[in-house]
C-alpha angles and dihedrals in degrees: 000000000000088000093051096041110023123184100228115031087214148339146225139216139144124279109241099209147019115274150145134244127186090326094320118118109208121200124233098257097026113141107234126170134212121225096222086175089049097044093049092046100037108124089222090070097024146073110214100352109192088043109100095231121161094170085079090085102039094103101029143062124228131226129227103258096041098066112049110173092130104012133300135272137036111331098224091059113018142046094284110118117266091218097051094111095055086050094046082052092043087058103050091051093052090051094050091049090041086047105033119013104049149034120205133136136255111225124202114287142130123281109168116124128238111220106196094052109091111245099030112225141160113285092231087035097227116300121201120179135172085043114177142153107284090222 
């Protein structure tokens, strides 16, 4: 979910040290951003890219710079957020309860993302009504 919705389409810092990358010198202190949108959706990692698709990571694990919703690396010691696994928890929890737990209906409304609104979220925001206890 969080590859195929982030909630920043991208994010900046400055660069620690001094380094090159693909031909381009970057200064200690440079401001460079990273395309989390474009990273998580990029052909060359992804198959079918633009499919929401959560069954991809049924049987993998996934390392810490392949998936990018909230920064990359290990969260202890990089950018990576340091609540991504609550989140990640969070998320499970709302899916079961979306998949299994309840019944309700999604009216018309209007789901696309902005992506230069921070955070990026659905236009409509995202609308359930007739809920009620799946049992």
């Amino acid at each position: 979910m969080r590859r195929f919705y982030p909630f920043f389409p991208l994010v900046g810092g400055r660069a620690l040290r001094d380094f090159e990358w693909r031909g381009h010198c970057f200064a200690r202190g440079t401001w460079v951003m990273l395309d989390l949108h474009g990273t998580d959706h990029d052909p060359r990692l992804w198959e079918r890219p633009a499919t929401f698709w959560p069954e991809r990571f049924r049987d993998r694990a996934v390392g810490p710079f392949e998936l990018v919703p909230q920064g990359g690396g290990e969260h202890h010691v990089s950018h990576r957020c340091a609540g991504e696994s609550i989140t990640v928890a969070l998320v499970k929890r709302a899916v079961r309860l979306l998949t299994r737990e309840m019944r309700y209906t999604v009216p018309p409304q209007d789901l696309r993302l902005d992506m230069r609104r921070m955070p990026a979220r659905p236009r409509s925001g995202f609308v359930i009504a007739d809920v009620a206890p799946a049992h």
